[in-house]
C-alpha positions as CSV (number, residue, x, y, z in Angstrom):
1,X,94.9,129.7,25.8
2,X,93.5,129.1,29.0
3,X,93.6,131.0,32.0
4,X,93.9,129.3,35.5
5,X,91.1,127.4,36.5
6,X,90.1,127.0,33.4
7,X,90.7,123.1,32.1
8,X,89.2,123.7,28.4
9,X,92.4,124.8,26.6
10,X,90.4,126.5,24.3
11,X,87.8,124.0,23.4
12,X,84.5,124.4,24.9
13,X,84.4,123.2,28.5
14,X,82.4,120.8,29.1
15,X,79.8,120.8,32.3
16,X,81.8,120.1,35.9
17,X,81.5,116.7,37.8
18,X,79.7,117.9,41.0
19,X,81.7,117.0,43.9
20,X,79.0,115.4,45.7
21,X,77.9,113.3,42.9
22,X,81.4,112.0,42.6
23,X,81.6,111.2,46.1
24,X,78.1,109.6,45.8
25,X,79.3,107.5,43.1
26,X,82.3,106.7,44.4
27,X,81.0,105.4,47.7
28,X,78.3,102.8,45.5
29,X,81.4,101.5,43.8
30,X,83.4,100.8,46.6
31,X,80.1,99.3,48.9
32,X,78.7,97.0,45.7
33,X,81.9,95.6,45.2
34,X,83.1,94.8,49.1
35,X,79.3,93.2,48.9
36,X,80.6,90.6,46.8
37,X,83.7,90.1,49.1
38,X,86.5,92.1,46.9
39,X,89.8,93.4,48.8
40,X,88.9,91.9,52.5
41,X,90.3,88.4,51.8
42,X,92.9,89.5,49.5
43,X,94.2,92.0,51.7
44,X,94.1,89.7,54.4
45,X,96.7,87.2,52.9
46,X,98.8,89.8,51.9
47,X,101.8,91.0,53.9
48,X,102.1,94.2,56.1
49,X,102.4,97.6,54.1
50,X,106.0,97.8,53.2
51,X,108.6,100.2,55.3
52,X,112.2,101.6,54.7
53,X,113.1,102.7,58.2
54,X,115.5,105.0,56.3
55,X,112.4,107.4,55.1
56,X,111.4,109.2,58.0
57,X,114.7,110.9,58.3
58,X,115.2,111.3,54.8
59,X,112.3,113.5,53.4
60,X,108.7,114.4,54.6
61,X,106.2,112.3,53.8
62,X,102.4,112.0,53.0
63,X,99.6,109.9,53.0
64,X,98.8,107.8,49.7
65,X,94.9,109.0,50.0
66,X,92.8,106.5,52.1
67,X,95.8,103.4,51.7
68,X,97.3,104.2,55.0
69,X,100.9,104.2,54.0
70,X,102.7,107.4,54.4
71,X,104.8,107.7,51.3
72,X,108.1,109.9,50.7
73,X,107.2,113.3,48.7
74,X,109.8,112.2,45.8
75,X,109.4,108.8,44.5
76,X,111.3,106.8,41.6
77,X,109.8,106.5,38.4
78,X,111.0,103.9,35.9
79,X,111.9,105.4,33.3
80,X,114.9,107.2,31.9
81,X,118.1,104.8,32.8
82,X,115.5,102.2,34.5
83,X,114.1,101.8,31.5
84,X,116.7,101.2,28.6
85,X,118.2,98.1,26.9
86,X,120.9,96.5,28.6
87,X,121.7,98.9,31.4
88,X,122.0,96.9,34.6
89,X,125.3,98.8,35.1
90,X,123.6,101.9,35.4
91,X,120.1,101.2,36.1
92,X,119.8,98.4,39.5
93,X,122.5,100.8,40.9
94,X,119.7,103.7,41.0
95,X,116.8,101.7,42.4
96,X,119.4,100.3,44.8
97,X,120.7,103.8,45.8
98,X,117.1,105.2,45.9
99,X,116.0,102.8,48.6
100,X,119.2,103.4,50.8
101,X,118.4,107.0,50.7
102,X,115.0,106.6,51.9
103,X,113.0,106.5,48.8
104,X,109.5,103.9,49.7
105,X,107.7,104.0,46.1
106,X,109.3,102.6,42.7
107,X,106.7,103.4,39.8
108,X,107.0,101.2,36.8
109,X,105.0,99.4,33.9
110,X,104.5,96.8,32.2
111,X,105.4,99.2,28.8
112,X,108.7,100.6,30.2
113,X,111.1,99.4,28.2
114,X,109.7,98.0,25.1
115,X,108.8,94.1,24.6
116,X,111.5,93.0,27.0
117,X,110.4,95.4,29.9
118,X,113.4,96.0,31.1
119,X,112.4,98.3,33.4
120,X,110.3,95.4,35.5
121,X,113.7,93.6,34.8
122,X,116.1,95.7,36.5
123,X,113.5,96.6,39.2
124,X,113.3,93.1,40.3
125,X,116.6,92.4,40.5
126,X,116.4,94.5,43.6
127,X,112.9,93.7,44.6
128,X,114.3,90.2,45.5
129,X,116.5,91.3,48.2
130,X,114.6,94.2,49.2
131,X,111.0,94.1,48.8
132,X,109.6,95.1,52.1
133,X,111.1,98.4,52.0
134,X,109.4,99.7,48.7
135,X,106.0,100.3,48.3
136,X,105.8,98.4,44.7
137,X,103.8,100.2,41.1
138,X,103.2,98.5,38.0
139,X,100.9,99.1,35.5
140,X,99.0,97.2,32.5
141,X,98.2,98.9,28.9
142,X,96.2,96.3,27.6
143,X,92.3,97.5,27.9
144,X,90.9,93.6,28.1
145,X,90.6,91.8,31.4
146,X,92.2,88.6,30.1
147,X,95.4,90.8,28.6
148,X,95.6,92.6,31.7
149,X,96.0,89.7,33.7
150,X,98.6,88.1,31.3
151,X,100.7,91.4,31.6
152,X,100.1,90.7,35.1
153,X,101.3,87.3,36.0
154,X,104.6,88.7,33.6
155,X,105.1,91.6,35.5
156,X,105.3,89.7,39.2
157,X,107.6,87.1,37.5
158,X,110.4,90.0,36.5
159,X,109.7,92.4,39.4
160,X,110.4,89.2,41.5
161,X,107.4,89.3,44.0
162,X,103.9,87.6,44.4
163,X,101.9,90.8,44.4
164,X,102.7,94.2,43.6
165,X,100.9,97.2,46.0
166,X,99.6,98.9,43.4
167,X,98.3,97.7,39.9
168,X,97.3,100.6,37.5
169,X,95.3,101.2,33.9
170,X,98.1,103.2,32.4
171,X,97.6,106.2,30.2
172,X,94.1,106.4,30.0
173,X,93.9,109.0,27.0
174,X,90.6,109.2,25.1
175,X,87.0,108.8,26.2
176,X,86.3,105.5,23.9
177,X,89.2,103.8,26.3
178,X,86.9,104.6,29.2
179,X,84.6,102.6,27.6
180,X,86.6,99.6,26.8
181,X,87.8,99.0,30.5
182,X,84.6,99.6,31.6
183,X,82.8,96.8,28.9
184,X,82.2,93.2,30.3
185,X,85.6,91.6,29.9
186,X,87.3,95.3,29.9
187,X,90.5,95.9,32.5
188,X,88.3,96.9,35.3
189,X,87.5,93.4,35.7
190,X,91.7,92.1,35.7
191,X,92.0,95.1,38.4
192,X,88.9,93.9,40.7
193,X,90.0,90.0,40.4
194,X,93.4,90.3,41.3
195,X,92.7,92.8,44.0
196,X,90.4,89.3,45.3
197,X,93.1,87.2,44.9
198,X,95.6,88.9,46.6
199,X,97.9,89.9,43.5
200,X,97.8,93.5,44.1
201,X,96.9,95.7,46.6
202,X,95.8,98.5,45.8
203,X,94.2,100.0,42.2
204,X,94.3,103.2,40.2
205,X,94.0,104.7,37.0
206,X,96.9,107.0,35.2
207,X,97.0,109.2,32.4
208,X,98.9,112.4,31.0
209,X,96.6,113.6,27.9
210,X,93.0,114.9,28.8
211,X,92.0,115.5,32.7
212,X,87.9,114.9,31.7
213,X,89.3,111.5,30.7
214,X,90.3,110.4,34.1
215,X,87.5,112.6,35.4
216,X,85.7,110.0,33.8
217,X,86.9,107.2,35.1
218,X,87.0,108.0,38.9
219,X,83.2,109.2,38.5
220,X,82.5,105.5,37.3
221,X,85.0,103.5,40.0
222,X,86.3,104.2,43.4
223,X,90.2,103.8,42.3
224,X,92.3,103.8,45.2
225,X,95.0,106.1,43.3
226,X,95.2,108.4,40.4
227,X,98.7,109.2,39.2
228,X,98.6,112.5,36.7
229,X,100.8,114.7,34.7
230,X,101.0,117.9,36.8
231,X,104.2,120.5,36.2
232,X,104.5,123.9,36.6
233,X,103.2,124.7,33.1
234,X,99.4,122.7,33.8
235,X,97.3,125.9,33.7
236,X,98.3,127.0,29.7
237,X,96.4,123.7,28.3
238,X,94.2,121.1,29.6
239,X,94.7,121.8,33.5
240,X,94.9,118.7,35.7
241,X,95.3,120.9,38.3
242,X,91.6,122.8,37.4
243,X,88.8,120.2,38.2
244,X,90.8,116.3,38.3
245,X,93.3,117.0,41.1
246,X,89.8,118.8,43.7
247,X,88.2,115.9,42.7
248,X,90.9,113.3,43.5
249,X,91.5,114.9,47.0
250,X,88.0,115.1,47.9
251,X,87.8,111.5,46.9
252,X,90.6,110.8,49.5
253,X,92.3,109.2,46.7
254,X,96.0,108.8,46.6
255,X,97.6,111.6,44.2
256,X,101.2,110.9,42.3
257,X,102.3,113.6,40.3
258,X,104.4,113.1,37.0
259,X,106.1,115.1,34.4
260,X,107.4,117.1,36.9
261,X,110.8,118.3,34.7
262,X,108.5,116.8,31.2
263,X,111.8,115.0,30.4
264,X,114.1,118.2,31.0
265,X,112.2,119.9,28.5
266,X,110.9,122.2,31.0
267,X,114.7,123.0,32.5
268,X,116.7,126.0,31.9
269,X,119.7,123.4,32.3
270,X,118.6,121.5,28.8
271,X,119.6,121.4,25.7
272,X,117.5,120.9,22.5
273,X,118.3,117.6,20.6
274,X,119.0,118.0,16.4
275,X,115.5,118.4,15.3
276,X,116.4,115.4,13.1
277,X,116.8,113.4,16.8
278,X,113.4,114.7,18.2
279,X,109.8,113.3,17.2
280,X,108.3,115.3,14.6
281,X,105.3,116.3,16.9
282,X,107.5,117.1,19.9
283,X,110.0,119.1,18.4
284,X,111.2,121.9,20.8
285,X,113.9,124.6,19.8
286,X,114.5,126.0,23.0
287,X,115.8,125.7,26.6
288,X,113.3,125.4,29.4
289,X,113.2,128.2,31.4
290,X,112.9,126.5,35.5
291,X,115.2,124.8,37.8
292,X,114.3,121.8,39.0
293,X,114.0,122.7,42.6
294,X,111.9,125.1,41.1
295,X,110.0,122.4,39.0
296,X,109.2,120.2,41.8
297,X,108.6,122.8,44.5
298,X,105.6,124.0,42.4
299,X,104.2,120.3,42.3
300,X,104.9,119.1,45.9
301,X,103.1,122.9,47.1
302,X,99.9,121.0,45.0
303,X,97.7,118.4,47.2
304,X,99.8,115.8,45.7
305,X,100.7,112.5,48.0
306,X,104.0,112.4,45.9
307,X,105.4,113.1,42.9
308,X,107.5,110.4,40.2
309,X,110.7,111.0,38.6
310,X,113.0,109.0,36.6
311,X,116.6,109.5,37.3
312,X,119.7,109.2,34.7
313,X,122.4,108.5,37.1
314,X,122.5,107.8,40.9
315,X,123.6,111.8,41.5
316,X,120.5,113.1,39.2
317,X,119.0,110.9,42.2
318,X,120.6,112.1,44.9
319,X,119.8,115.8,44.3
320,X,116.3,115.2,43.6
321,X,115.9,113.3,47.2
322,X,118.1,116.4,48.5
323,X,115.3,118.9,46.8
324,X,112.9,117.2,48.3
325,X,114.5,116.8,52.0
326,X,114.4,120.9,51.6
327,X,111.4,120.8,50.6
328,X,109.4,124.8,51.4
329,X,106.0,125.3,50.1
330,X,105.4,127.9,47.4
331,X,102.9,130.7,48.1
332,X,100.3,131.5,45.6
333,X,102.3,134.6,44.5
334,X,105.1,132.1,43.8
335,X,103.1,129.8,42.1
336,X,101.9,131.9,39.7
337,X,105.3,133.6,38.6
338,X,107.0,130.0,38.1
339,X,103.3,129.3,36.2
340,X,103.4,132.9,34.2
341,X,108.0,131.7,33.4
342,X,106.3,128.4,31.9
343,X,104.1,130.4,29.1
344,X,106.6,130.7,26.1
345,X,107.5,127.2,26.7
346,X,104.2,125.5,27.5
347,X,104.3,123.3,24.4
348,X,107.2,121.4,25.0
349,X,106.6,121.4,28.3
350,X,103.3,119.8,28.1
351,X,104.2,117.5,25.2
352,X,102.6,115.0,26.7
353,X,99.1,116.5,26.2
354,X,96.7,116.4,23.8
355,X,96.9,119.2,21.2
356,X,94.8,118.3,17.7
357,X,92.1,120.1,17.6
């Protein structure tokens, strides 16, 4: 098992990205592409940042890296009820409730909810009324330029907008995918055109499986965000925390956490499904053993911008914008206990990480 500070998880660990190098490389990215004229038209045509007036008051708030919007420490993510079939009953009412309680970033993807993308559905249903007060997220899977841009044109059609804020590679889990988006005609390409054209406004990468992936990536391109799986159980296998998230912040990028309660699993409060009702890979006999102020206190006291979470009902919502109104940052000491309460339940915790081999 690792220790802390150590992101090998027991394989060998390979050679650190030198900050400076990543800066260096970073910086000839971000020059050779504004030489051919990328982001300073688009973001010219493009409307102001957006603004909720209600998230001042509601919650402290950070700055998304070197965007220059100050974001709410607790965003929405898509998933859970914002993600599944037929749920408008349950789902626009959350995204609705979000943004009246201050909430400025909604997180979704072109994935969430299967073919029909029902999350991108239900989003835009409030996105039409209300899109100047949410700081927008989508993301493409598709590891091609000319699929990324298809997913693309789809997503602004449901979300219900003409650009999104922030357009994202999602899940980038294995090196050979590096490759692929990085190949002529790979993803990189959708991300850089649309940025021209004023479709988006921003670009990042994601992923939740191997940090030296995304290490990877952010050495070869000056992304404007990174959004990565960081809970209080990180340290026990394939740290984010240990060389991605110093290299993100020296980078200026902006930083959104995720897998902040790993679907519950990480919760004293839940309850194992049948094993019959739980993937074969992921099965988990056992409670959690945090809270979830506990859970999120231990990411937001990280050099995070904010953190994601997908909500079941509009009170799940409600107490995680509370927890994060309340919000007091953790010492070290604390850190490390909620870290060491994580140990006998680091698998299920982290079942989101890569574990072969």
């Amino acid at each position: 098992m690792a220790e802390h500070g150590d992101g090998s998880g027991g394989r060998d660990n390979p050679a650190a990205i030198e900050r400076r190098d990543l800066l260096k490389i970073g910086t000839a990215a971000t020059v050779g592409f504004l030489a051919r004229g990328v982001g300073a038209e688009a973001r010219a045509t493009l409307p102001p940042l957006p603004s909720n007036p209600a998230t001042p008051q509601a919650m402290p708030t950070r700055n998304l890296g070197r965007t220059g919007y100050r974001v709410g420490i607790f965003s929405l993510g898509g998933q859970a009820a914002v993600e599944q079939p037929d749920n408008d009953v349950a789902a626009v009412p959350i995204v609705e409730r979000a943004l009246d309680l201050g909430v400025n970033y909604v997180d979704t993807s072109a994935r969430y909810g299967g073919d029909a993308r029902w999350s991108e559905r239900y989003i835009g249903q409030v996105m039409k009324r209300r899109r100047r007060e949410a700081f927008l997220a989508t993301k493409t899977h598709d590891r091609t330029r000319d699929g990324s841009l298809r997913l693309l044109e789809r997503s602004l059609a449901l979300l219900q907008t003409d650009h999104v804020d922030l357009w994202q590679i999602h899940n980038l889990a294995h090196k050979d995918e590096v490759e692929r988006i990085f190949a002529p005609g790979g993803a990189v390409e959708a991300l850089v055109s649309a940025r021209e054209q004023g479709m988006v406004r921003f670009i990042g990468v994601t992923g939740h499986a191997d940090p030296d992936v995304l290490l990877e990536a952010i050495r070869r391109f000056r992304f404007d965000t990174v959004l990565m799986a960081l809970n209080a159980a990180d340290r026990h296998h394939l740290s984010f925390a240990s060389e991605l998230l110093p290299a993100a912040v020296e980078l200026e990028m902006g930083i959104i956490g995720m897998k902040i309660p790993a679907r519950g699993r990480i919760l004293a409060s839940w309850t194992p499904p049948p094993p019959d009702r739980q993937r074969a890979d992921q099965v988990a006999a056992r409670s959690g053993t945090l809270t979830m102020r506990e859970a999120m206190r231990f990411t937001l006291s990280l050099p995070v911008s904010t953190v994601i979470v997908g909500c079941d009902t509009v009170a799940q919502l409600e107490e995680n914008v509370q927890l994060a109104r309340a919000f007091v940052p953790l010492n070290d000491a604390q850190m490390g206990e909620l870290a060491a309460r994580t140990e006998p339940v680091m698998k299920q915790a982290l079942f989101f990480r890569r574990w072969e081999g």
